[in-house]
C-alpha positions as CSV (number, residue, x, y, z in Angstrom):
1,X,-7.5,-2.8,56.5
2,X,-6.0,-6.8,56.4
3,X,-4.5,-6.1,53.1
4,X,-2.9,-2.5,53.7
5,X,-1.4,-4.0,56.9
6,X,-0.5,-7.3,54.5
7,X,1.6,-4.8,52.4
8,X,3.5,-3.8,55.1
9,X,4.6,-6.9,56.6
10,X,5.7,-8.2,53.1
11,X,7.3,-4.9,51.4
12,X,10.3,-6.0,52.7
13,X,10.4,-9.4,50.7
14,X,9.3,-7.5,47.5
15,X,9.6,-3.8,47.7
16,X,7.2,-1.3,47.0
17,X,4.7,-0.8,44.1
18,X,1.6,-0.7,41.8
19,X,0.4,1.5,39.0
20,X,-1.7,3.3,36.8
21,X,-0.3,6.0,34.1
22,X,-3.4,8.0,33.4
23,X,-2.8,9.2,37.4
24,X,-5.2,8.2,40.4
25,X,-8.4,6.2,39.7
26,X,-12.0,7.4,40.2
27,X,-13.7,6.4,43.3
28,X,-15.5,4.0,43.6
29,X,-18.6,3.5,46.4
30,X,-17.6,1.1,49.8
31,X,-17.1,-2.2,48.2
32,X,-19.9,-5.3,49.3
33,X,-18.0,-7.9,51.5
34,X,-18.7,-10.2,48.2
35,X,-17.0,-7.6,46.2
36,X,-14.1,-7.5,49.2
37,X,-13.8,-11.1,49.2
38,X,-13.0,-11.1,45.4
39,X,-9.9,-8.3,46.0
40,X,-8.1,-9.9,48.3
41,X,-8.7,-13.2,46.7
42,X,-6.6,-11.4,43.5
43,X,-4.1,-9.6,45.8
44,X,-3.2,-13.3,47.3
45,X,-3.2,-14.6,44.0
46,X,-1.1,-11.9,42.4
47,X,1.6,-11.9,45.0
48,X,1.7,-15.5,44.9
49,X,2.6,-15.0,41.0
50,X,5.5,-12.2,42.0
51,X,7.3,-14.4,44.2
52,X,7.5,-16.6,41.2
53,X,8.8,-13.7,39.2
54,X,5.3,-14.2,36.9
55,X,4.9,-10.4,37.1
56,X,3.4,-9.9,33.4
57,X,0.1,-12.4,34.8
58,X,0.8,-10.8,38.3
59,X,0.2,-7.0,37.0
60,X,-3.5,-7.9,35.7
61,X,-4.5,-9.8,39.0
62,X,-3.1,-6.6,40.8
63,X,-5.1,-3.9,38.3
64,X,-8.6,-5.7,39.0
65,X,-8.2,-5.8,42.8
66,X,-7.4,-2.2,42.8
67,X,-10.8,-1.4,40.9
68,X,-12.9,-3.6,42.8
69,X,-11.7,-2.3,46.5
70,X,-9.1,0.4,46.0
71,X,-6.1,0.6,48.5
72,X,-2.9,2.1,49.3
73,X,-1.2,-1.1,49.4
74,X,-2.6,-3.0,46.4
75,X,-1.3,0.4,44.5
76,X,2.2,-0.1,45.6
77,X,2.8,-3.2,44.8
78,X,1.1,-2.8,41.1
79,X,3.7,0.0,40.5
80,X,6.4,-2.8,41.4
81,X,4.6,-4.9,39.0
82,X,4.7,-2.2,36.6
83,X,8.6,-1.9,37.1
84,X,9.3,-5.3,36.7
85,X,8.1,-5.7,33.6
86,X,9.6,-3.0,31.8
87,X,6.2,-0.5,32.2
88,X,8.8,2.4,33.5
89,X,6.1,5.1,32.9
90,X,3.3,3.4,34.2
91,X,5.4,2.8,37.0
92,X,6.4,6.4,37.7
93,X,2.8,7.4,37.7
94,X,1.3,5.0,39.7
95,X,4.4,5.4,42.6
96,X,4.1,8.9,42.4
97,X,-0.1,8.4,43.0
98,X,0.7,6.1,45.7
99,X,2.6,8.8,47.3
100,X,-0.5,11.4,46.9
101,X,-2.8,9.0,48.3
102,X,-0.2,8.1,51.1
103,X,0.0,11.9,52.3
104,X,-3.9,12.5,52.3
105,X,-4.1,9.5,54.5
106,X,-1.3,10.5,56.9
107,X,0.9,7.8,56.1
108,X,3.9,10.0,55.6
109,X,6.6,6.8,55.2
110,X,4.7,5.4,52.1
111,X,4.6,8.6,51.1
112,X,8.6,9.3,51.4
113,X,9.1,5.6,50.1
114,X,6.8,6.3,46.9
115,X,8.2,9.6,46.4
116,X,11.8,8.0,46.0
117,X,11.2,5.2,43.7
118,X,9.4,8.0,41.5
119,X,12.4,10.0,41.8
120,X,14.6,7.0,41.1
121,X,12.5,6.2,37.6
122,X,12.2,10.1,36.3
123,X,15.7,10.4,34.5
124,X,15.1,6.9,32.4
125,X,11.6,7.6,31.6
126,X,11.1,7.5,27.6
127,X,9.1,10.6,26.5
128,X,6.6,10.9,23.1
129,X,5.9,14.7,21.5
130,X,2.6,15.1,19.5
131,X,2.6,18.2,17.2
132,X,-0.2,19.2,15.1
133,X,0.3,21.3,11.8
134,X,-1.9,24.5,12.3
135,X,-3.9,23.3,9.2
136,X,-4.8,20.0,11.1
137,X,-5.6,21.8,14.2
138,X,-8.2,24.2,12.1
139,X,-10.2,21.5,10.9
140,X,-13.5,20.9,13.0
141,X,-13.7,17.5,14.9
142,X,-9.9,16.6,15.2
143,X,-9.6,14.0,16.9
144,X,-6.2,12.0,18.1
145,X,-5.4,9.0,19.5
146,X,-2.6,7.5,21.0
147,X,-2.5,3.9,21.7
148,X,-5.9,3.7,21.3
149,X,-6.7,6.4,23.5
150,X,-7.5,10.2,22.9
151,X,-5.0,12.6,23.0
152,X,-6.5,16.0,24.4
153,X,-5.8,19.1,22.9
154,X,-3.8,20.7,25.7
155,X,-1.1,17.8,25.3
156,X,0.0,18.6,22.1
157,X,3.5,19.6,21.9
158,X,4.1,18.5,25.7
159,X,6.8,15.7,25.9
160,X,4.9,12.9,27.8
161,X,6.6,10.3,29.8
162,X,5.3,6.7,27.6
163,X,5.8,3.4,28.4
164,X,8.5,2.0,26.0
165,X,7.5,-0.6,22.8
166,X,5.6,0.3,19.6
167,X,2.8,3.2,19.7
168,X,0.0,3.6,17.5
169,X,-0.8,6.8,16.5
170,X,-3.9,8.2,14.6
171,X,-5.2,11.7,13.6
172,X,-8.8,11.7,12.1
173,X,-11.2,14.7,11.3
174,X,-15.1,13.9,9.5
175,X,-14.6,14.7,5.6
176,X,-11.0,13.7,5.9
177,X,-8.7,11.0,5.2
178,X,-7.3,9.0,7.9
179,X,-3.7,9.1,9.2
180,X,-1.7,6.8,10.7
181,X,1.8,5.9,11.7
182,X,3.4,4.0,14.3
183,X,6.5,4.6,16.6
184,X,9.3,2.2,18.6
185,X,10.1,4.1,21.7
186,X,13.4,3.1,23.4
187,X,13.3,1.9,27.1
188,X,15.6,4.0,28.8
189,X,15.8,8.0,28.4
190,X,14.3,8.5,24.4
191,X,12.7,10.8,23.0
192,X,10.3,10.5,20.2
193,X,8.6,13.4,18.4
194,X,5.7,12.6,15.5
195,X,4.1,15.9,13.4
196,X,0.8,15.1,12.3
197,X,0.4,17.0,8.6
198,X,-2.5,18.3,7.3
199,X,-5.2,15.8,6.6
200,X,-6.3,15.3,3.2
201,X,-10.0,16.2,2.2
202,X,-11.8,13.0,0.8
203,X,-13.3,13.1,-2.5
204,X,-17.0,14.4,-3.0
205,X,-17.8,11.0,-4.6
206,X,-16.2,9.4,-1.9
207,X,-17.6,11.3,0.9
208,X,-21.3,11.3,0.1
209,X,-23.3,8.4,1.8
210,X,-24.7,7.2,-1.7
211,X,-24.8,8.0,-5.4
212,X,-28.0,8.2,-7.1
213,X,-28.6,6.2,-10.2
214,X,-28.2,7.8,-13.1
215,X,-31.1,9.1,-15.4
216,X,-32.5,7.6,-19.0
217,X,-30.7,10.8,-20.4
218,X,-27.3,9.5,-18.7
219,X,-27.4,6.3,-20.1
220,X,-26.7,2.9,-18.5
221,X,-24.6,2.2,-15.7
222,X,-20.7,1.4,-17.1
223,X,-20.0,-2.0,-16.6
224,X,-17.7,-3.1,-13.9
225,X,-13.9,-2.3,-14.1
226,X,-13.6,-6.4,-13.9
227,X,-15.9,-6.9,-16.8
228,X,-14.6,-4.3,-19.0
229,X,-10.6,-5.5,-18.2
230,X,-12.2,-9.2,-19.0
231,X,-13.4,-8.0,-22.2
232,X,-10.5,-5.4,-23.4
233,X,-7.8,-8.5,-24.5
234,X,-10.3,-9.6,-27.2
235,X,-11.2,-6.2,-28.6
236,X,-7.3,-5.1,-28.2
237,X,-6.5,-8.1,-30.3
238,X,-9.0,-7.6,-32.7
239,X,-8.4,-3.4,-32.9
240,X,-4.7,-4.3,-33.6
241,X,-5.1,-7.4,-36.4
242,X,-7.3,-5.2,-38.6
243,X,-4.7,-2.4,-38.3
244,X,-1.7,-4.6,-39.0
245,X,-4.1,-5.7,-42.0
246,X,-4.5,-2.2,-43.4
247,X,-0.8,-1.4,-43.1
248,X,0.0,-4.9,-45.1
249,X,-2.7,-4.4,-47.5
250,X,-1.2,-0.8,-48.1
251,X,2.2,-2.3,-48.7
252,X,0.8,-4.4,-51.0
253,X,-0.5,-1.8,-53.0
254,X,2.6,0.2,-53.2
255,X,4.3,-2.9,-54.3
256,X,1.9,-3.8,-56.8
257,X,2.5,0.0,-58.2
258,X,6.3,-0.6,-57.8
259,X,6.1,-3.8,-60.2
260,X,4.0,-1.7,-62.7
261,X,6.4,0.5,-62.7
262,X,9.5,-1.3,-63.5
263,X,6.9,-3.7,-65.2
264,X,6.1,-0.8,-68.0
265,X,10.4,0.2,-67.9
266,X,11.0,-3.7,-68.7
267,X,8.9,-3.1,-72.3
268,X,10.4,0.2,-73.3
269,X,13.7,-0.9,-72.4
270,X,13.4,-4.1,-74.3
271,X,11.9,-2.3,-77.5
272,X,14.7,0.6,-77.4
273,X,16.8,-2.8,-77.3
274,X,15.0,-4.3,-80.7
275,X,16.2,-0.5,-82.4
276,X,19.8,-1.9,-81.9
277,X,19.4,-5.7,-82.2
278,X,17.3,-6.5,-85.6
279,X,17.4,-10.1,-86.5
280,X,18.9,-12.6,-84.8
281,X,18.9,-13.7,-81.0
282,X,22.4,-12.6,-80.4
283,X,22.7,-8.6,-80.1
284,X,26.4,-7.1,-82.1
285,X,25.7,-3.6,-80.6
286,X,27.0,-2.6,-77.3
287,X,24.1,-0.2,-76.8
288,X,21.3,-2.9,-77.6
289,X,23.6,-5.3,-75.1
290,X,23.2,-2.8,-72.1
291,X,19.8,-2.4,-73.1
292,X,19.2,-5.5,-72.9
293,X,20.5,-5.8,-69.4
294,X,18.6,-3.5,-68.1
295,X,15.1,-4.5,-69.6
296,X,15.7,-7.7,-67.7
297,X,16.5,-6.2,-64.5
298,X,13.5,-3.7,-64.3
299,X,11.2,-6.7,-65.7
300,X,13.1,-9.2,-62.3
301,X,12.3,-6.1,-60.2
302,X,8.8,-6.2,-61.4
303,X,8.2,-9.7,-61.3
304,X,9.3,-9.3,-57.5
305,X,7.6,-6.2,-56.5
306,X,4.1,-8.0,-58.2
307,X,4.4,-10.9,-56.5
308,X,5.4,-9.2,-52.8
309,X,2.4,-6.5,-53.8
310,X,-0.3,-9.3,-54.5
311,X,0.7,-11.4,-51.3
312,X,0.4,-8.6,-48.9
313,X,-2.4,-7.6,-50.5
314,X,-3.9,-11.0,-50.1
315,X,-2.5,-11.5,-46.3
316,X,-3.8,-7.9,-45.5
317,X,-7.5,-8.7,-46.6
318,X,-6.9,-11.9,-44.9
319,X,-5.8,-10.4,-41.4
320,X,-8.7,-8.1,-41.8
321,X,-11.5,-9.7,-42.6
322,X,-11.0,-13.3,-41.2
323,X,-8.6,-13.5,-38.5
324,X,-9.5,-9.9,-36.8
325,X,-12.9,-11.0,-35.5
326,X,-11.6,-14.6,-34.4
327,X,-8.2,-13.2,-33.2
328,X,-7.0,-12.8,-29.6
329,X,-3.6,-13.3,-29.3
330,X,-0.7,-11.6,-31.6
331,X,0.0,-12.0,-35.0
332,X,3.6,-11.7,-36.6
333,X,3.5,-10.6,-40.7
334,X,6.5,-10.3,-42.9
335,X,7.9,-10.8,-46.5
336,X,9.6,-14.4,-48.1
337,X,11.5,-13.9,-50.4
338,X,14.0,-17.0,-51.7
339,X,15.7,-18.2,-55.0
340,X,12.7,-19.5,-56.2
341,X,9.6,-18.2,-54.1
342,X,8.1,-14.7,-53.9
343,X,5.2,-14.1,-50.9
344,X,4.4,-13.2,-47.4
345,X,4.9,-15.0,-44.2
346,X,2.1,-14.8,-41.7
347,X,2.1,-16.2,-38.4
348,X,0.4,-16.5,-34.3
349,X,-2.0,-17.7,-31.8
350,X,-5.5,-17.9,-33.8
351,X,-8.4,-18.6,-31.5
């Protein structure tokens, strides 16, 4: 035809190519002189763009011609196209269909010339391995994908020649989760291997279509997790003011029997003290002297302990029954003790 002779008049000026890495393409019934028109319209165009050096528009231009009216020649050059920009698989493939189409049509120098720029690419081509874990490959409706395109069964393992970049990969199986990953192959000789592990069962809850709502016996539906995490500062708060209110209230107590206690040594102290010390202000007797002394320390001690006992006690019935239910944010409790002052410090956010 016009175009196959076209392809050899200018090979010269841009070499051989054309491609397609899945291997020949179906086809397709005699083209309508419309449909004709339209394929050489985007071979013209696509050459045009190559002379330019715009091979990564030209490459497209080159594909839809082939598919609309195939040819020998418009497969050549989309191989070149393919080399140009770096497609060194696609390239290999679609040379070395060239060269099978060339031989059924008796055209034994495309042929010769497509086998060597195949041969030429071979060594550099990067290769990707797909293994499947024997788990994987048990489960019923396995499917994988490669760059958006399925992976069939008898490929697995095989190191196929891959055009270089990034490549999505994707194992998937009904019941299952998904898995995913994504590999950079190198552009000239690599080698990339991926193993696909056993996928994981999804849940039951997960996997059925829909849950059914539950019975009267059940009980409501809980609220949302957004509701409940809205609500749990307040009760938190709460939960936490009316337990620091027991544990100050408890101190209290213990303080309040701690200044009964030295309260009650202060008076039998002071009345063993009266045995030694009759008349007078001014005790004589060293024994009613230390007496004496210590009367008046167990009667400070108790003074102290009665007033730290009664102020927690107070804070602690405070914290529980006032600020708890009003309180959201934290509260900070502790004794004040000074030269003069005896009580208990309490302190926060109240809301």
């Amino acid at each position: 035809m016009k175009r196959h002779q076209r392809c050899i008049a200018r090979r010269a000026g841009l070499g051989l190519c054309a491609a397609l890495i899945s291997g020949a393409l179906p086809a397709w019934a005699e083209p309508s002189a419309a449909e004709k028109a339209t394929a050489e319209a985007l071979f013209d165009a696509a050459l045009d763009l190559m002379k330019k050096g715009r091979n990564e528009e030209a490459c497209p231009r080159l594909e839809q011609s082939h598919r609309i009216d195939p040819g020998i020649g418009t497969l050549l050059y989309l191989a070149e196209c393919y080399e140009k920009t770096g497609r060194t698989a696609s390239a290999w493939a679609t040379f070395r269909q060239a060269m099978s189409e060339s031989q059924a049509a008796g055209q034994a120098e495309r042929a010769r010339k497509a086998q060597a720029r195949a041969a030429r690419l071979e060594p550099g081509l990067s290769k990707l391995t797909i293994d499947v874990a024997p788990e994987a490959l048990a489960i019923e409706g396995l499917t994988v994908s490669v760059a958006g395109k399925a992976l069939e069964r008898p490929l697995f393992g095989i190191a196929i020649p891959r055009d270089p970049g990034e490549i999505a990969i994707e194992a998937s199986a009904p019941g299952h989760e998904t898995w995913k990953t994504t590999v950079k192959l190198g552009a000239t000789s690599a080698a990339e291997s991926v193993n696909i592990p056993p996928l994981k069962p999804l849940s039951a809850a997960s996997s059925e279509p829909g849950a059914p709502a539950p019975s009267a016996e059940e009980g409501p539906t809980p609220a949302p997790a957004s509701a409940r995490g809205a609500a749990a500062p307040a009760e938190s708060g709460g939960d936490t003011t009316r337990l620091i209110g027991l544990v100050v209230g408890g101190a209290g107590v213990v303080g309040l029997g701690v200044g009964t206690f030295f309260g009650v040594r202060a008076i039998s102290k002071n009345g063993e003290a009266e045995g030694y010390c009759e008349g007078g202000a001014t005790c004589e007797d060293p024994r009613g002297v230390t007496l004496t002394n210590e009367a008046s320390s167990a009667a400070t001690a108790s003074n102290i302990a009665f007033g730290l006992g009664t102020a927690a006690v107070i804070g602690g019935a405070v914290l529980y029954f006032v600020v708890a239910p009003r309180q959201t944010s934290r509260v900070q409790v502790g004794p004040m003790v000074d030269g003069r002052n005896v009580g208990l410090l309490v302190g926060g956010t109240f809301e």
